[in-house]
C-alpha positions in Angstrom: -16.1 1.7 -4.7 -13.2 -0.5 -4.2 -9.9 0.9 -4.9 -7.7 0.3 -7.8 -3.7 -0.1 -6.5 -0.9 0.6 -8.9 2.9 1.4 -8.4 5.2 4.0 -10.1 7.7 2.3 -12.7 9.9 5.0 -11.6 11.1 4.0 -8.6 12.5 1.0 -9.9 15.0 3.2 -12.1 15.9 6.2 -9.7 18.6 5.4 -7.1 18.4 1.9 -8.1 21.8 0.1 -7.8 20.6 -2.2 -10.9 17.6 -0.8 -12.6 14.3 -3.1 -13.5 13.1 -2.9 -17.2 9.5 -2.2 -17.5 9.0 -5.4 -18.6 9.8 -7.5 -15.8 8.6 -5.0 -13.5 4.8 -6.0 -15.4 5.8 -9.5 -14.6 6.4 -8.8 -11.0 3.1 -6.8 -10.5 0.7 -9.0 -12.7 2.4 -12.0 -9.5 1.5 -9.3 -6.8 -2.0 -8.9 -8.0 -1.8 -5.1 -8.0 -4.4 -3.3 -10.4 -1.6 -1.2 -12.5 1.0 0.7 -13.0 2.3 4.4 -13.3 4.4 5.1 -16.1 7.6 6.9 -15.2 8.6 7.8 -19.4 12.1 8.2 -19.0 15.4 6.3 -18.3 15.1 2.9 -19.5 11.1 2.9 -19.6 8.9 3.6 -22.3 9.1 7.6 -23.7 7.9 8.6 -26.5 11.2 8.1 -28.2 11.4 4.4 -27.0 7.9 4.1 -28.9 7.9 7.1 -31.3 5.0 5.3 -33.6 1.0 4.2 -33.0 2.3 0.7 -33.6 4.5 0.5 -31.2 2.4 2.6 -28.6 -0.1 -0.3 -29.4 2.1 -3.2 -28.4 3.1 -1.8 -25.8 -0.3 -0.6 -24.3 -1.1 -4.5 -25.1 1.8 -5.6 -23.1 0.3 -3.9 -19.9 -2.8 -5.2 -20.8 -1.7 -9.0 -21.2 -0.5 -8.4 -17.9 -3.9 -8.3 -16.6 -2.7 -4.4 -15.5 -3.8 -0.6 -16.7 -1.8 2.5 -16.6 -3.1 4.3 -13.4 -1.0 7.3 -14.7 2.2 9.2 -16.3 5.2 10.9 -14.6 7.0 13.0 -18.1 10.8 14.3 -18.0 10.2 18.1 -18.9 13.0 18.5 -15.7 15.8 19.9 -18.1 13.8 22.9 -18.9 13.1 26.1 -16.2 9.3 27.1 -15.8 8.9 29.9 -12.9 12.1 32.0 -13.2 11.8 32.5 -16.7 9.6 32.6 -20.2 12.4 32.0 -22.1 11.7 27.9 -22.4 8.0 28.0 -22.2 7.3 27.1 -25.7 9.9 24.1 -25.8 8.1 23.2 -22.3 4.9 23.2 -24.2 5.8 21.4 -27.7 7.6 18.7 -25.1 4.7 18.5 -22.9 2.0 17.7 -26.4 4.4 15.3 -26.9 4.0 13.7 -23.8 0.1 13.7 -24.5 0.4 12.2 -27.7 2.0 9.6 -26.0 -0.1 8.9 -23.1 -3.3 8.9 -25.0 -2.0 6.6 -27.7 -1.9 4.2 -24.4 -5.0 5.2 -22.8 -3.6 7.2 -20.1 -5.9 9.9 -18.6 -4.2 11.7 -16.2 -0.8 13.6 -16.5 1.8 14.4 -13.9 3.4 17.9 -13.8 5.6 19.9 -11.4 7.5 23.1 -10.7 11.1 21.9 -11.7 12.9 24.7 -10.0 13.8 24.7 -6.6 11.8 26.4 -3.9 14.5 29.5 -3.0 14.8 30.2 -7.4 13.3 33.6 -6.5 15.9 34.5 -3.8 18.5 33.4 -5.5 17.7 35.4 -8.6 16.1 38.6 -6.9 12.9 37.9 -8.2 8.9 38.5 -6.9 7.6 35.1 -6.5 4.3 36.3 -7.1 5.5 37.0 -10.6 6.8 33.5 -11.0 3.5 32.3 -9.8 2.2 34.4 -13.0 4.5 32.8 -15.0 3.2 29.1 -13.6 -0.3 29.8 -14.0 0.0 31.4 -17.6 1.7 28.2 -19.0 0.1 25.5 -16.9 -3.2 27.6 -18.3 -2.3 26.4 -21.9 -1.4 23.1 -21.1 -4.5 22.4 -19.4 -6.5 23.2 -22.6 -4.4 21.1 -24.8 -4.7 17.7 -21.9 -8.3 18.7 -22.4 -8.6 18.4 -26.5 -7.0 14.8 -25.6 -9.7 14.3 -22.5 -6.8 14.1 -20.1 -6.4 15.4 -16.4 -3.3 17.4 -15.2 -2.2 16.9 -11.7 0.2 18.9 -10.1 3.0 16.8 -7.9 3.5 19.7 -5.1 6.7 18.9 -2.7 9.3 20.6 -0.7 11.8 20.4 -3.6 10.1 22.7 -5.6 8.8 25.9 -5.7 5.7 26.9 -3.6 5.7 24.2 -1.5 3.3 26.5 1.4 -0.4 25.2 1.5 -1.7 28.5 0.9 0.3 28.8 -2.8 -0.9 25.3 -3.5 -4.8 26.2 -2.8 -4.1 29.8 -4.4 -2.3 27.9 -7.8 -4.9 25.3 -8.1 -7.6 28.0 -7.7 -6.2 30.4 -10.7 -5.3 27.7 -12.7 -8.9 26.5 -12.3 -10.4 30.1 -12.7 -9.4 30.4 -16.3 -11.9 27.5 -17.0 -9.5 24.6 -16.3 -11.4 21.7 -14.5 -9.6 19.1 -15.2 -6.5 20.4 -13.6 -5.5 19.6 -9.8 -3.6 18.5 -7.5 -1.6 15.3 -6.5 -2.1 14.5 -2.7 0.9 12.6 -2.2 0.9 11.3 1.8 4.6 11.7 2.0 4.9 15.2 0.5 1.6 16.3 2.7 3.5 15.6 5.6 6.6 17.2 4.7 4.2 20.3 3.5 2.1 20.4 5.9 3.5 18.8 8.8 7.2 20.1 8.4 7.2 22.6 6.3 10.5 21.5 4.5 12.8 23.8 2.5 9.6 26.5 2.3 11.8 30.4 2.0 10.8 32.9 4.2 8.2 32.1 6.7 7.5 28.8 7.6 4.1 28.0 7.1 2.8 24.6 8.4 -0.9 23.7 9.5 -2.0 22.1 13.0 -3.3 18.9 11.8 -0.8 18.7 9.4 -0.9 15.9 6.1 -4.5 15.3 7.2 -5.7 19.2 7.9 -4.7 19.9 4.2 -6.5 17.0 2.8 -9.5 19.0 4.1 -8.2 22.1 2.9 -7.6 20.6 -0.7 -10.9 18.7 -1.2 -12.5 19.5 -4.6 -9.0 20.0 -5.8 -7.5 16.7 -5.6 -7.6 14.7 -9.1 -4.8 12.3 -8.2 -3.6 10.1 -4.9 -0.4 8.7 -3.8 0.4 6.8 -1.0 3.7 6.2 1.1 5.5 6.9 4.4 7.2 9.3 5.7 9.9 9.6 8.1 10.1 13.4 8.4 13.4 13.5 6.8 14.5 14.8 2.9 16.7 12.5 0.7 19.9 13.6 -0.8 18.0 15.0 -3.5 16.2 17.7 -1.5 12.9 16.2 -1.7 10.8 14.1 0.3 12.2 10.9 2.0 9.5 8.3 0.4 9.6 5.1 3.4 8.4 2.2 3.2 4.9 1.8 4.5 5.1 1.4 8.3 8.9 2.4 8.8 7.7 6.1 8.7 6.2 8.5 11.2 2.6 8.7 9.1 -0.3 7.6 11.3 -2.6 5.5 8.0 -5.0 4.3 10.3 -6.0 8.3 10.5 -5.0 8.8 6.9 -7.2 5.9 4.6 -10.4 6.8 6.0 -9.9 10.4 5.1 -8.8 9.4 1.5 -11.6 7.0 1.1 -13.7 10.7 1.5 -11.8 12.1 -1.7 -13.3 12.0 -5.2 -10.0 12.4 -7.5 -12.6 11.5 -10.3 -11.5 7.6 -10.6 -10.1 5.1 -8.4 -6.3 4.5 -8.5 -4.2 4.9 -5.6 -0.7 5.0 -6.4 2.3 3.5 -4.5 5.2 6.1 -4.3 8.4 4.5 -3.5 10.5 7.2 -5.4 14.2 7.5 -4.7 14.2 4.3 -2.3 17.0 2.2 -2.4 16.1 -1.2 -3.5 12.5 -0.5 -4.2 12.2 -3.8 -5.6 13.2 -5.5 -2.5 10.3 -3.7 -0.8 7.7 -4.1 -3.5 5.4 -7.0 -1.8 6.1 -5.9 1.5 4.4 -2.5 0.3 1.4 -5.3 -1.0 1.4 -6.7 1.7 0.6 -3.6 4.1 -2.0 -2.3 1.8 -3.7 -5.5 1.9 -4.2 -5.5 5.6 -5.1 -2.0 5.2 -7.9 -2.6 2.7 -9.1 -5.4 4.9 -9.5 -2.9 8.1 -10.6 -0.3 6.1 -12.3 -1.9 3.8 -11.3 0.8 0.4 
C-alpha cells in the first residue's frame, strides 16, 4: 500500500531564526503535495491552550482538512516534568498527558508521541539503579497506555541518544514490559536518524557501549512487531548542540536509503504515514521541497 508522507510542524519552530505559523506551514505543504502533517503542540502551534474548546479544535481540524492534508501524528510538551529519576511528578505527567489526548482526539489524531525527558547519565548523576528507573518508566507509561486506549489512540515511544536508555537491548526490554501488562497499542518510533545514532554509534549511551553490527537496519529487524510509528531523515553521525541526534537533510548524511526503504516497506506500524523529521535544522523551511523532492525519487525507485 502506497505510503502516506507528512512532515513535523515542529521543525519549523525549533532553532528556527524566524519561526513558521502553522498556518502557512499548511499552505506550503497542501503546494508540495505531501499527504499531512505532524503536530508539534507547543510554541506557536496549536496546544490545547491555543484551542482549549471542541469548537475551536473543530476549526482547526477543518483547517488541515481544507488543506487537502491529515494529521499523521502528535509530538506533546510534557519536557518540564522528570519521569525516570523520580515519582514525585508522575501524576501531573499523567493529568498533562489526558490533556494532550483530549486534544488530539478532538482532531482525529491516532497516535501519540512520548519520550524519556531525562537525560541518558540521570542515574549516575543521582546514584541511582537504572533498573529501578526503568520501573518507574514502565509503571507510568503502563497507565498512560490504558487511558490512549479508552480514546482508541497508539503511544509511540521516540527513543534517542538524548534520553535515557538509548541501548537496543533497554528499547526491546521497555517495549516488551510495557506490552506485557496488556498494552498493544503501545510501541516504538523508528526514527532513521536516531537508529543510526543508537545503533550505529551508540551516542551518549553510560557505561558500556552497546551498538549492533548492521546497525540502523539490524535493529529494524530486532524491533519488528514493535514498531507503531516511522520517521524518516539523515544522519551525519554527529549530535546537535542539544545533545540529541543531528537530523540532516536527506542525502547530506551518512544513511545508506537505498538499503533502508525497502526494509521499511517490510514494517507494519499499523497505518501508513511516514514522517519527515527535520527537528532542530536550521532553516528547515529552506529544505522543505528539497526533502520532497528526494522522497519522490525514492518512491519512484522503490516504488512505497
Amino acid at each position: 500500500m502506497a505510503k502516506k508522507i507528512s512532515i513535523g510542524s515542529w521543525a519549523y519552530v525549533f532553532n528556527q531564526e524566524k519561526p513558521v505559523d502553522f498556518h502557512t506551514i499548511l499552505h506550503k505543504l497542501q503546494d508540495l503535495k505531501l499527504d499531512g502533517v505532524e503536530l508539534g503542540a507547543f510554541g506557536m502551534h496549536p496546544t490545547p491552550l491555543s484551542h482549549p474548546t471542541k469548537a475551536s479544535r473543530d476549526r482547526l481540524r477543518k483547517e488541515v482538512v481544507d488543506h487537502g492534508l491529515a494529521f499523521s501524528g502528535i509530538a506533546c510538551d510534557l519536557w518540564s516534568l522528570k519521569l525516570v529519576s523520580t515519582e514525585d511528578q508522575h501524576v501531573v505527567y499523567m493529568a498533562a498527558f489526558e490533556g494532550f489526548l483530549r486534544f488530539a482526539n478532538d482532531l482525529g489524531i491516532k497516535t501519540i508521541r512520548v519520550d524519556t525527558i531525562e537525560p541518558p547519565d540521570v542515574f549516575e548523576k543521582t546514584n541511582q539503579d537504572p533498573r529501578k528507573g526503568m520501573d518507574r518508566l514502565v509503571t507510568i507509561w503502563d497507565k498512560c497506555c490504558k487511558m490512549a486506549a479508552d480514546y482508541g489512540m497508539n503511544v509511540t515511544w521516540e527513543f534517542e541518544p538524548g534520553f535515557a536508555f538509548n541501548k537496543p537491548s533497554e528499547v526491546i526490554k521497555i517495549v516488551d514490559e510495557i506490552r506485557g501488562k496488556g498494552n498493544p497499542n503501545f510501541g516504538v518510533m523508528y526514527d532513521t536518524c536516531h537508529a543510526h545514532m543508537v545503533a550505529g554509534i551508540g551516542a551518549r549511551q553510560p557505561g558500556h557501549k552497546e551498538t549492533l553490527p548492521g546497525g540502523a537496519v539490524e535493529l529494524l529487524h530486532k524491533l519488528q512487531g514493535r514498531i507503531n510509528h516511522i520517521h524518516i531523515i539523515d544522519s551525519d553521525g554527529s549530535l546537535n548542540e542539544h545533545n540529541t541526534s543531528t537530523h540532516n537533510p536527506f542525502g547530506t548524511g551518512h544513511l545508506n536509503f537505498d538499503q533502508i526503504f525497502p526494509e521499511l516497506m517490510k514494517v507494519n506500524p499499523g497505518h501508513d504515514w511516514w514522517t519527515i523529521d527535520l527537528c532542530f535544522w536550521p532553516d528547515a523551511w529552506s529544505v522543505t521541497a528539497q526533502s520532497k523532492k528526494y522522497l519522490d525519487a525514492a518512491r519512484a525507485k522503490h516504488g512505497f
